[in-house]
C-alpha positions, 0 to 999 in steps of 0.5 A: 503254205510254205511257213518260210517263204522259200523253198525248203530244200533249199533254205533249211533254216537252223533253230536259233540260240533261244530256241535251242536254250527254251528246249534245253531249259525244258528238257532239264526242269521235266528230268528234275521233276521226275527225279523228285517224283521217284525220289519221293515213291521210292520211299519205303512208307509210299511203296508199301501203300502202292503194294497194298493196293497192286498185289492181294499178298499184301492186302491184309496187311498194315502199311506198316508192316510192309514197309518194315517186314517186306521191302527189303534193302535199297531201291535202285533208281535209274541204275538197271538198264531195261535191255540186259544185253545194253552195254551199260547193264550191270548185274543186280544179284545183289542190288539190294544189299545194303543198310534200311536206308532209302536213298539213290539217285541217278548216277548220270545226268539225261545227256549222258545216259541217251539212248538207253531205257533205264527201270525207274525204281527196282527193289526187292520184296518179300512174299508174306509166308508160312514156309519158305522165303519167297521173293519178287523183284518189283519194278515202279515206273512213273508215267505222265499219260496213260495214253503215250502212243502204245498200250501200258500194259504191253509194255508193262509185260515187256517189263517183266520179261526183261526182268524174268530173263536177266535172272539168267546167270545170277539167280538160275543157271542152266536149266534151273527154271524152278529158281525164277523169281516172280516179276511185278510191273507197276505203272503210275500214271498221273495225267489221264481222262475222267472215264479212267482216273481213279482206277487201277487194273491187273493183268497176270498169267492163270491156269485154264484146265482143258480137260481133267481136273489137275492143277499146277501150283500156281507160285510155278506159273504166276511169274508175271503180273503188270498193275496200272493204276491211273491217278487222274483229276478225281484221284485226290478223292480216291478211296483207295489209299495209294491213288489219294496218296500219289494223286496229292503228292502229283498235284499241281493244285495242292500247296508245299504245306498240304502235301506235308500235312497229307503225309504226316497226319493223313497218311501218318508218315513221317517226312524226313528233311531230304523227303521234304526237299523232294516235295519242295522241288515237285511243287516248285517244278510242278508249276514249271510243267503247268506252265509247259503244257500252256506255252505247248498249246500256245505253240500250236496257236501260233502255227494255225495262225501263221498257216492261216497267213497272220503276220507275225506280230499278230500272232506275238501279241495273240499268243502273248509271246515276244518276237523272239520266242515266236520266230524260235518256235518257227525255226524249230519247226520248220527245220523238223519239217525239212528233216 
């Protein structure tokens, strides 16, 4: 059934001004929501509780000595270009310089950095050791589904080889392969089925003896390790710390008042007033993103009842939306369907 009633190569409506602000509108409220979700992950005291629960270097140690003793300098937000040959990537040999102080936002808005995939948060931390310093560069991206159109961890292991290679020419030159710093690729996402919320899993390079008994030492092989761990509706209820952690501070159900509450007496971390913003804004935008994913499926409502035939103030009054927003949504997809 033409949705128009009239040939589409020839008529190829254009999306109006109400269509083109409700995208806009939601385009804008999604990217502030997730800069308030870095914002608050960044965090020394949150990323200590995720490297604890990602990495066994750290499982014997206190949140709070991760945080003080092992995550070094400033996280960068949004700041490093995934690809190194992107014009807009820049060197990070010394990206972690700077006070205690974690703060960074983006330096450009969705509009300006089209087009270019960015590391969401990227930081420096240091391997618990008798000997010599050992240092890891650690990526912690923010994912709304674990189920995006490809696999995670394929990407995760993209991650880490983007990373292991833009070492080249900061940390080694030449063929001083021995100066590679490990590369960890920690995934968070927030929205997943029951049958996977709640977990998290490690993927990572080991050593497989063939024949003989030697054996490399395993700081020269273990270069690259992905962690996802998948929040999900029982995440709030975890007994892993990190999940619980993460999981109350996405919730759509918990209040402004039990997120602070969660993370001052629960998690013991003292919330500063710009950490408190953060959350403020996640809870005021947290709605907004509710109310997205319901006004999507309404979408989808309306366009089954138009290819059914309903007249359009049937399907208004049906999906509770007004005319106006109705014959947008229309617009917008039929000029996708002509493209």
């Amino acid at each position: 059934m033409d949705l128009s009633g009239q040939d589409k190569k020839t008529a190829a409506p254009v999306p109006s001004e109400i269509a083109q602000n409700l995208k806009v509108a939601d385009e804008n409220a999604a990217f502030k929501y997730d800069e308030a979700a870095r914002n608050i992950v960044a965090q020394k005291s949150v990323l200590a509780y995720i490297l604890k629960s990602a990495l066994d270097e750290y499982v014997e140690y206190t949140v709070q000595e991760i945080a003080e003793k092992f995550i070094e300098g400033e996280p960068e937000l949004r700041k490093i270009a995934v690809h190194p040959d992107h014009p807009d990537w820049q060197d990070d040999s010394g990206m972690m310089s700077g006070d205690d102080k974690i703060e960074g936002k983006p330096t450009a808005d969705k509009s300006q950095r089209d087009g270019t995939v960015y590391f969401d948060i990227r930081f420096i931390a240091v391997l618990p050791s008798d000997g010599n310093r050992i240092e890891i560069l650690i990526n912690c991206e923010i994912q709304n589904k674990d189920t995006p159109g490809y696999p995670i961890p394929k990407r995760g292991i993209y991650y880490t080889a983007r990373m292991i290679s833009s070492q080249r020419g900061t940390i080694f030159k030449n063929q001083e392969y021995g100066k590679i710093k490990k590369c960890v690729s920690i995934w968070l996402c927030e929205d997943t089925a029951d049958a996977r919320s709640d977990t998290i899993n490690r993927y990572s390079f080991t050593e497989e003896c063939l024949r003989g008994d030697f054996r490399e030492e395993k700081k020269d092989y273990d270069l690259m390790t992905v962690v996802v761990l998948r929040l999900g509706r029982k995440g709030e209820n975890s007994g892993d710390n990190a999940i619980r952690l993460l999981s109350k501070m996405f919730s759509t159900n918990l209040s402004y008042e039990d997120k602070l509450d969660a993370l001052q007496n629960e998690f013991k971390i003292s919330v500063s007033r710009e950490m408190s913003e953060e959350v403020q804004s996640m809870c005021n935008l947290s709605v907004g993103v509710l109310n997205k994913g319901k006004m999507e499926q309404a979408k989808e409502t309306a366009y089954e009842l138009r290819d059914m035939g309903l007249p359009d103030e049937k399907i208004a009054r049906a999906v509770k939306v007004s005319m106006d927003t109705l014959q947008a949504w229309f617009a917008e997809r039929e000029a996708l369907l002509v493209k």
